[in-house]
C-alpha atoms as a printed R data frame, in Angstrom:
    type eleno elety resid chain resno       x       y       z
1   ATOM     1    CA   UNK     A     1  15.478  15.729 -25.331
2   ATOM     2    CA   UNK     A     2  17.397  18.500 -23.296
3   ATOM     3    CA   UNK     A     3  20.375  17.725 -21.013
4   ATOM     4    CA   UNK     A     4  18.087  19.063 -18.519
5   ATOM     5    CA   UNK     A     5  15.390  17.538 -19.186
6   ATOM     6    CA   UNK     A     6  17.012  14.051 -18.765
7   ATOM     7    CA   UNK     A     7  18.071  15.532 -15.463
8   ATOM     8    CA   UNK     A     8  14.797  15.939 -14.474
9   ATOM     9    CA   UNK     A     9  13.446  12.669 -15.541
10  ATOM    10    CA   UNK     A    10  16.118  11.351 -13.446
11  ATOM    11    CA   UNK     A    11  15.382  13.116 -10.281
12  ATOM    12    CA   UNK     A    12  12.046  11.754 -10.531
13  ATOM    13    CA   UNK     A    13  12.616   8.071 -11.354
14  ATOM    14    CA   UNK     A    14  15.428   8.421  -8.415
15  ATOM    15    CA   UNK     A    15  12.668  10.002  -6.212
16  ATOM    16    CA   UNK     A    16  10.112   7.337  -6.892
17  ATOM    17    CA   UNK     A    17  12.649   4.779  -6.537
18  ATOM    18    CA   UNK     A    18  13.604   5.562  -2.929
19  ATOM    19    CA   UNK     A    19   9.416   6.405  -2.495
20  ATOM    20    CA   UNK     A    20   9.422   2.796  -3.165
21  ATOM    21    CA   UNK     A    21  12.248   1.252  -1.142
22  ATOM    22    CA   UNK     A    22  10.410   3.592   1.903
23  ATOM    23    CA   UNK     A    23   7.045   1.902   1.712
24  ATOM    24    CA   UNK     A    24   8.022  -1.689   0.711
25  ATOM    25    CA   UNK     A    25   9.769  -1.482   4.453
26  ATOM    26    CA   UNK     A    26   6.084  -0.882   5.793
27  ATOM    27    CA   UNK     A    27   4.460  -3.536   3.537
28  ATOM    28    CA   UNK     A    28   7.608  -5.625   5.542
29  ATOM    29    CA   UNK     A    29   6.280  -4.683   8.267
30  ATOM    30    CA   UNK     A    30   2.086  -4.779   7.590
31  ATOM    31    CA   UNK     A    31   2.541  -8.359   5.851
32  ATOM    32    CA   UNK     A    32   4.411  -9.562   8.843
33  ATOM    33    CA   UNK     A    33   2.074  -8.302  11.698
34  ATOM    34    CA   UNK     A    34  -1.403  -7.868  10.817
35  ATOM    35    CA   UNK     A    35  -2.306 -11.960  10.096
36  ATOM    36    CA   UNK     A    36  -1.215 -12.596  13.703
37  ATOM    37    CA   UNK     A    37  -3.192  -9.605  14.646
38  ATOM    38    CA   UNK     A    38  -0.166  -7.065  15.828
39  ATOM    39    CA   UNK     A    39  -0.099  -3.690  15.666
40  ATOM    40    CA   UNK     A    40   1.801  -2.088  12.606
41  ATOM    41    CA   UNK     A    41   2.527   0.938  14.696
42  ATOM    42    CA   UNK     A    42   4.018  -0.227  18.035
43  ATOM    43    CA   UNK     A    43   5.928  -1.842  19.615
44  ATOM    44    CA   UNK     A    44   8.889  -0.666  17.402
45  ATOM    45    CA   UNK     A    45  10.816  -3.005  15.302
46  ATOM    46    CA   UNK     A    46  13.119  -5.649  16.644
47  ATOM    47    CA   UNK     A    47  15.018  -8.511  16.144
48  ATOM    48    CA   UNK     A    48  13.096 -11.809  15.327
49  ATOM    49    CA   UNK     A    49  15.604 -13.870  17.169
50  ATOM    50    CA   UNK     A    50  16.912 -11.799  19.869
51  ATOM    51    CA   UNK     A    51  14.310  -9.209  20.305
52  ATOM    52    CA   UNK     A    52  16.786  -6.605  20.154
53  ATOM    53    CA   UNK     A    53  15.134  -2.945  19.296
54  ATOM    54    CA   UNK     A    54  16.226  -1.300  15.782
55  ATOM    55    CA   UNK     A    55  17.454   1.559  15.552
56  ATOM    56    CA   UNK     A    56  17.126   4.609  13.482
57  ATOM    57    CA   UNK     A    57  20.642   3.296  11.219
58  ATOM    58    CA   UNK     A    58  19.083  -0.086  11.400
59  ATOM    59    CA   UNK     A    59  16.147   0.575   9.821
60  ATOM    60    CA   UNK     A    60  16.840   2.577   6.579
61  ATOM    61    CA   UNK     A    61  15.641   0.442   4.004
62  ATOM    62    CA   UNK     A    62  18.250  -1.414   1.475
63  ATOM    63    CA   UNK     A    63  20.971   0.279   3.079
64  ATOM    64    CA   UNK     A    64  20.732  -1.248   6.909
65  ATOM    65    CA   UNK     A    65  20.376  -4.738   5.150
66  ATOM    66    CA   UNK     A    66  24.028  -3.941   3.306
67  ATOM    67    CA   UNK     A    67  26.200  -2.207   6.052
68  ATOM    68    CA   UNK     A    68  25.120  -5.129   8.895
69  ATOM    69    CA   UNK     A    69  25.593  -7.408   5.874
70  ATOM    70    CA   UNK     A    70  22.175  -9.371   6.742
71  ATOM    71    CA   UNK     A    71  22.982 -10.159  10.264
72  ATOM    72    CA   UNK     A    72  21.502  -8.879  12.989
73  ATOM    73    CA   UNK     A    73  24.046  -6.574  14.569
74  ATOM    74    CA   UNK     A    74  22.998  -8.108  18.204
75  ATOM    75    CA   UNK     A    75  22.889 -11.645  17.933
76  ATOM    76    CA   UNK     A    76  24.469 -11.983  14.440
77  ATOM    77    CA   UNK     A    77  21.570 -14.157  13.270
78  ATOM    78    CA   UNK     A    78  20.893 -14.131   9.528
79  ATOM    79    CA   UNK     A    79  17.795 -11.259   8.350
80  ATOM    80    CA   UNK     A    80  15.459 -12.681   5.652
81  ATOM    81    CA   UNK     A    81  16.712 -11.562   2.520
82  ATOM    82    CA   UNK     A    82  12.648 -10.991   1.350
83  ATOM    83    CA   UNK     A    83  12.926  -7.788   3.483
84  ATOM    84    CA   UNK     A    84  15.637  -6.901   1.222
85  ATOM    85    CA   UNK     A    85  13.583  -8.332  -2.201
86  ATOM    86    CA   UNK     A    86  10.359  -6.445  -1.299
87  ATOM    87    CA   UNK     A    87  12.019  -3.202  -0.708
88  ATOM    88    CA   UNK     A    88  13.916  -3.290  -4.296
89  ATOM    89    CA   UNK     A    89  10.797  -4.530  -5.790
90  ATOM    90    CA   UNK     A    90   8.732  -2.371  -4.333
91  ATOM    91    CA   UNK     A    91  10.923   0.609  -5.521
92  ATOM    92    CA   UNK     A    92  11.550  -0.840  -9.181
93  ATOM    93    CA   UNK     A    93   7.654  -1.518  -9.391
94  ATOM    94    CA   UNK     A    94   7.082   2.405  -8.430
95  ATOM    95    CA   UNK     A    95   9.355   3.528 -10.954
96  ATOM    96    CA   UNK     A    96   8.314   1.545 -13.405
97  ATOM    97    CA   UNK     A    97   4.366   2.642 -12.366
98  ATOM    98    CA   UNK     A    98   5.371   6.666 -13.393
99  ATOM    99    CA   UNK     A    99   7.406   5.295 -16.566
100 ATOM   100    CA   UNK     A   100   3.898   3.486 -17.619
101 ATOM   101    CA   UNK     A   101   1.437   6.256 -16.604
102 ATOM   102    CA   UNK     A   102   3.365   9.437 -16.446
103 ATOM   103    CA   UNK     A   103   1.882  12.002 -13.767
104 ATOM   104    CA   UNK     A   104  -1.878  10.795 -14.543
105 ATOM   105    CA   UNK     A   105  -4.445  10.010 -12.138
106 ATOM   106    CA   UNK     A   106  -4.100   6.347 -13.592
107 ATOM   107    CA   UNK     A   107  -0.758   6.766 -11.274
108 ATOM   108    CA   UNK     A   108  -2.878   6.693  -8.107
109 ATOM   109    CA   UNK     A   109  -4.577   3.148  -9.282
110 ATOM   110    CA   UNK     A   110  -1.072   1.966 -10.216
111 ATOM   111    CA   UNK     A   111   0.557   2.454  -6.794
112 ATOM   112    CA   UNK     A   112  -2.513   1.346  -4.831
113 ATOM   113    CA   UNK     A   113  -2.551  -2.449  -6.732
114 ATOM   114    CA   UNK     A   114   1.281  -2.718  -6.057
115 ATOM   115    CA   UNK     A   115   0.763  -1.509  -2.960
116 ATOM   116    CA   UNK     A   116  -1.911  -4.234  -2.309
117 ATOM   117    CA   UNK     A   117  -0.109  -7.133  -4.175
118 ATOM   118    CA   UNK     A   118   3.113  -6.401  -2.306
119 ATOM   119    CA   UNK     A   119   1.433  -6.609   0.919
120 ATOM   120    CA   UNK     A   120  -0.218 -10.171   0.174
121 ATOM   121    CA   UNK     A   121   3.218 -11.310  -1.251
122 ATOM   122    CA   UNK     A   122   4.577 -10.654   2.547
123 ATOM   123    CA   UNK     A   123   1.532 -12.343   4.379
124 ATOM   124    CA   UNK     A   124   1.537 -15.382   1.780
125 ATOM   125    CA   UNK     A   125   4.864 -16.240   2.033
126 ATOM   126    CA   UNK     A   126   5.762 -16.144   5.642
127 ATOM   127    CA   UNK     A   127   2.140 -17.390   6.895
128 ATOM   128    CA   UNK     A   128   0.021 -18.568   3.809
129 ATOM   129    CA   UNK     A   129  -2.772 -16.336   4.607
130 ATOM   130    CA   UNK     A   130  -4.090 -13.464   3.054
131 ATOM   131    CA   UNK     A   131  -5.549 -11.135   5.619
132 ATOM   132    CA   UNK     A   132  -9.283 -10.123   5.245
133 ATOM   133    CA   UNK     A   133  -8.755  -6.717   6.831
134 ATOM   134    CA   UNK     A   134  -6.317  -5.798   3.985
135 ATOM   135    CA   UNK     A   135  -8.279  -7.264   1.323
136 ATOM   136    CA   UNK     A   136 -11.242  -4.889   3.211
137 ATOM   137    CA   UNK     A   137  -9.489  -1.934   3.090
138 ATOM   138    CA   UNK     A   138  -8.216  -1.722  -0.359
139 ATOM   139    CA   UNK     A   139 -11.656  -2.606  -1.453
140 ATOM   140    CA   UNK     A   140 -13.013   0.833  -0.510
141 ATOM   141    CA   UNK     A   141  -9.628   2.161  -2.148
142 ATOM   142    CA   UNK     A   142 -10.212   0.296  -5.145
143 ATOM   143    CA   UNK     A   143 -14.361   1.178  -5.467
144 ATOM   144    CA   UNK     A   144 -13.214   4.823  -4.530
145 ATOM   145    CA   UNK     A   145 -10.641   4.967  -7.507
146 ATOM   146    CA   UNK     A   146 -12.580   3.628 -10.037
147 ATOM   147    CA   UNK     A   147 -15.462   6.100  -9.333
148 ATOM   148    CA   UNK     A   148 -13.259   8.586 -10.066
149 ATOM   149    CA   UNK     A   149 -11.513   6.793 -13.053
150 ATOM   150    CA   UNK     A   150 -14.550   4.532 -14.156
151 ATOM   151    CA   UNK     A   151 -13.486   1.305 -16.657
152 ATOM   152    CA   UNK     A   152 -15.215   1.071 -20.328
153 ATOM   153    CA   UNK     A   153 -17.485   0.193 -19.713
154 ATOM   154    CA   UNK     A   154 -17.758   1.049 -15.937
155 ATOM   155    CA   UNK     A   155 -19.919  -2.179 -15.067
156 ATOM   156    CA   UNK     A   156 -16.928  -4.134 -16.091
157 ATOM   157    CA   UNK     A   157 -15.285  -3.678 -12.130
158 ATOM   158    CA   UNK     A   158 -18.801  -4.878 -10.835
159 ATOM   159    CA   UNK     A   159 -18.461  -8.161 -13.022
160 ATOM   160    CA   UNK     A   160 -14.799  -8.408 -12.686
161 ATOM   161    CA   UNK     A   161 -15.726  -8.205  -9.147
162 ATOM   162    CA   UNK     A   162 -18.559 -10.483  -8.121
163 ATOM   163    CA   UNK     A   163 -18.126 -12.663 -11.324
164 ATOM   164    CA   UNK     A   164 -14.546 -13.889 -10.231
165 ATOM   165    CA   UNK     A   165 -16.106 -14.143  -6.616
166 ATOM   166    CA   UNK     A   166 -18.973 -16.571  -7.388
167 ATOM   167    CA   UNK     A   167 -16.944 -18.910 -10.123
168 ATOM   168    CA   UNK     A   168 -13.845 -18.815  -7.664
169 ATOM   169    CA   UNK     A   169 -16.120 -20.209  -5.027
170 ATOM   170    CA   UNK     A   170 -17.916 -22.876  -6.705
171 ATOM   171    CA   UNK     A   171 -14.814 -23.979  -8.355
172 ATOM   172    CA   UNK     A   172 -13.373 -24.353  -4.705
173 ATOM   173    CA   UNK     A   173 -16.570 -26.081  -3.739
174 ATOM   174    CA   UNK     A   174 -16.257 -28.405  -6.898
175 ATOM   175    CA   UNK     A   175 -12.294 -28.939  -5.630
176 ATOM   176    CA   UNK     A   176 -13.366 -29.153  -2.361
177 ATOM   177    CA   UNK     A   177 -10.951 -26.685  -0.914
178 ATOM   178    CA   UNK     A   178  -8.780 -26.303  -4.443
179 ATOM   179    CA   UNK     A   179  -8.349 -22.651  -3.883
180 ATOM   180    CA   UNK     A   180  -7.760 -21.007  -0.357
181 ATOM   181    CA   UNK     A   181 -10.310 -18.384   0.384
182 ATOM   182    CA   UNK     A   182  -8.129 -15.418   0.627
183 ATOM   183    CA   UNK     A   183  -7.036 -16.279  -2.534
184 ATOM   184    CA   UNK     A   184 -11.181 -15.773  -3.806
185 ATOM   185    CA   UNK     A   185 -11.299 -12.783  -2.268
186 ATOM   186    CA   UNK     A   186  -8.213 -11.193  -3.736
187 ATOM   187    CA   UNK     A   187  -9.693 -11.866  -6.867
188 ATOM   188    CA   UNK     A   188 -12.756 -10.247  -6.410
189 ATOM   189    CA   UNK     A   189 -10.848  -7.293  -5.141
190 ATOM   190    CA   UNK     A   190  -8.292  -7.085  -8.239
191 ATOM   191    CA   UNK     A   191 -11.696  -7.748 -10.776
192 ATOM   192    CA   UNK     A   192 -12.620  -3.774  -9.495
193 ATOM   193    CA   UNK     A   193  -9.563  -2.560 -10.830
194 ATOM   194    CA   UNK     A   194  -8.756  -4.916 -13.828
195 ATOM   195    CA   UNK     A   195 -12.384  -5.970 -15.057
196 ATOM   196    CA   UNK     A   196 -13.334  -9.208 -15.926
197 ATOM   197    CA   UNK     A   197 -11.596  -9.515 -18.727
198 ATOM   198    CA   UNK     A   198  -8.040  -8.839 -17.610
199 ATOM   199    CA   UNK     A   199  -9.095 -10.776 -14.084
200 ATOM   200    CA   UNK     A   200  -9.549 -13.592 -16.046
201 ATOM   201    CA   UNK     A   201  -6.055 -13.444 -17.475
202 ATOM   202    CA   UNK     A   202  -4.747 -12.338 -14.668
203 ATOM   203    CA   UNK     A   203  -5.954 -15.703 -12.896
204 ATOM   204    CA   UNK     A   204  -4.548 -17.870 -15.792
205 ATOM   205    CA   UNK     A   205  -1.358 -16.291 -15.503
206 ATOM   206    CA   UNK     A   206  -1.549 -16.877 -11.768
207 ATOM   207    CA   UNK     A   207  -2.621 -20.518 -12.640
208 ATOM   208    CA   UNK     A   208  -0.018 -21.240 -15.250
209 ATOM   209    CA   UNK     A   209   2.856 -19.471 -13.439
210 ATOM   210    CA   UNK     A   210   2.359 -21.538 -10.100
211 ATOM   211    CA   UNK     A   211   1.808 -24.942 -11.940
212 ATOM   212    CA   UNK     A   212   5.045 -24.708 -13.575
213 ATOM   213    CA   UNK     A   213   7.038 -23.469  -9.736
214 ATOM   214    CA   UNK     A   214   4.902 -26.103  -8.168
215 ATOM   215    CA   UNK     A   215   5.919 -29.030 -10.948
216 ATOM   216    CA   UNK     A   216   9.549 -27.338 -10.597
217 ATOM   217    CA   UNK     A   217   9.977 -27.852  -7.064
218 ATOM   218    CA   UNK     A   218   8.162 -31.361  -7.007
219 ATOM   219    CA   UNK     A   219  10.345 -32.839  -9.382
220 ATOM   220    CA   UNK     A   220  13.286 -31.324  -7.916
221 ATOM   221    CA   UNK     A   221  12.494 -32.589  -4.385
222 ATOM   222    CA   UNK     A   222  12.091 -29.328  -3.188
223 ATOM   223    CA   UNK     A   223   8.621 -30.033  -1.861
224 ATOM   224    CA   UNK     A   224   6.319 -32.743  -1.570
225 ATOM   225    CA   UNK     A   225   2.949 -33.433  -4.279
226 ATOM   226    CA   UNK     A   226   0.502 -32.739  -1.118
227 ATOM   227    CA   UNK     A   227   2.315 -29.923   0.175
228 ATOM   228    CA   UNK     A   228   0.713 -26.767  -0.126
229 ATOM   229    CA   UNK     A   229   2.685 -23.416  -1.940
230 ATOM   230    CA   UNK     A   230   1.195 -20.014  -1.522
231 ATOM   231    CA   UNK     A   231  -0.652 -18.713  -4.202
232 ATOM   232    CA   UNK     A   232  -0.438 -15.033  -3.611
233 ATOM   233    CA   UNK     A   233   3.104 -14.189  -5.204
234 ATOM   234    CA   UNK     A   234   1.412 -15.668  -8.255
235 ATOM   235    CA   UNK     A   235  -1.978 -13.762  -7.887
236 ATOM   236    CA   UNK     A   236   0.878 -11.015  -7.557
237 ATOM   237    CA   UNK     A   237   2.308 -11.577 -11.047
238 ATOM   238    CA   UNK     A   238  -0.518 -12.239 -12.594
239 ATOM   239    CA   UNK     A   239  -1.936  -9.010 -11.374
240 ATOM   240    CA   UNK     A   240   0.673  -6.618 -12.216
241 ATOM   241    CA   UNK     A   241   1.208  -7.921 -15.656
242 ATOM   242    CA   UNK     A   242  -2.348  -7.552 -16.772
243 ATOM   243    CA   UNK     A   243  -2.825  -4.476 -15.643
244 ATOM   244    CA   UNK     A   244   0.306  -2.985 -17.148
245 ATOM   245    CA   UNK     A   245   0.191  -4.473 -20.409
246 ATOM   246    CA   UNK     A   246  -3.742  -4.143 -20.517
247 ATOM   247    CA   UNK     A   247  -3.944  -3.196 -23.663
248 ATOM   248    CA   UNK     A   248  -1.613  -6.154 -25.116
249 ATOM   249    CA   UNK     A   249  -3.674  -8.388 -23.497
250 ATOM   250    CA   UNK     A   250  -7.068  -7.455 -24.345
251 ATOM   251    CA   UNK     A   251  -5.604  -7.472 -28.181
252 ATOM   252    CA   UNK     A   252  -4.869 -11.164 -27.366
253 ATOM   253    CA   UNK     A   253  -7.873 -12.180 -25.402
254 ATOM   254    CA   UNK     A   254 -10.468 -10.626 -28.515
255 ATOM   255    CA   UNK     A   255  -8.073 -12.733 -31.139
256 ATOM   256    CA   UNK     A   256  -8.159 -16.435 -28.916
257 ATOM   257    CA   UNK     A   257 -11.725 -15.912 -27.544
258 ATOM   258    CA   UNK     A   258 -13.729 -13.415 -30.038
């Protein structure tokens, strides 16, 4: 490859990146305020602790975080370092998205799952919900993309979907209460993008993944064997790994299962 050709991949991973850093500040700010039912447009952002307004140098995303040092340049009080996390995973995960599918319309799918994941991440961890209007609106972005860029075969998103919807729930009814009902719905959601066969592995990575952070922190004495985690970083994972490595996976499920 061409010195200028590098160049050019370059400016476009670099451009992607900072894409990325850009909207993982909104999902900050859309996982934080819609579950309590706030606006994600106004009032402005502001302090947590002192209520003091942001400014413009406040709010650039990675960079803000860095110069104030994590502290709030008002009160001093310590920022979250997730808002920091999310925005750097959010830009590696965008990056990463135009490595996998190059300028493809497979690219729009990419971003919107991330998108969707990164969101939940934000709502799970700071309130252990998962909001229905989100889950509602990328389910018309999901149907909508994969009309345009059907699955083979194309009633696999309608199984994925409703299949992972009704087992979810009666497993939760068997449980009684096992599984948190956002975390059925997300499912459902993800099966019209991955299918029912990578929603399947995508909700036994979820399972394994959190079974070995919950038995971590138990035995550590991090957390207590009744205390609840949230789910949705794990959903998350399990999510973005099946649909990357799809084809990996599918090569693995037909060996184990076929």
């Amino acid at each position: 490859m061409t010195l200028r050709g590098l160049v050019i991949i370059a400016i476009v991973y670099f451009t992607f990146f900072v894409l990325g850093l850009v909207f993982g500040s909104f999902f900050n700010v859309v996982g934080l305020r819609v579950p309590i039912g706030k606006s994600i447009i106004s009032p402005g952002s502001s302090c947590s602790n002192c209520g003091h307004k942001l400014s413009s140098l406040e709010l650039i995303p990675v960079f803000s975080f860095l110069i104030q040092r994590g502290k709030c340049q008002s009160c001093g009080s310590l920022i979250s370092k997730l808002y920091l996390l999310i925005e750097i995973l959010t830009g590696m995960l965008f990056v990463f998205s135009i490595y996998e599918t190059g300028f493809h319309k497979e690219l729009m799918i990419a971003l919107s799952i991330i998108s969707l994941l990164i969101i939940i991440v934000v709502s799970d961890v700071n309130y252990m919900i998962i909001p229905n209007r989100i889950l509602l609106i990328f389910l018309f972005i999901f149907s909508f993309e994969r009309i345009l860029i059907p699955l083979v075969p194309w009633w696999s998103s309608i199984v994925g979907a409703l299949g992972a919807f009704v087992v979810l729930l009666l497993i939760n009814l068997i449980s009684k209460g096992g599984m948190g009902g956002g975390d059925i719905k997300l499912f459902s959601v993800l099966g019209i993008i991955l299918g029912w066969k990578l929603n399947l592995i995508a909700f036994m990575l979820a399972c394994f993944s959190g079974s070995i952070y919950g038995l971590v922190v138990i035995l550590s004495g991090k957390l207590k064997q009744r205390n609840p985690i949230p789910f949705g970083p794990f959903i998350a994972m399990g999510g973005v790994v099946s649909y990357f490595y799809s084809e990996n996976l599918l090569e693995f499920y037909d060996i184990i299962f076929c």
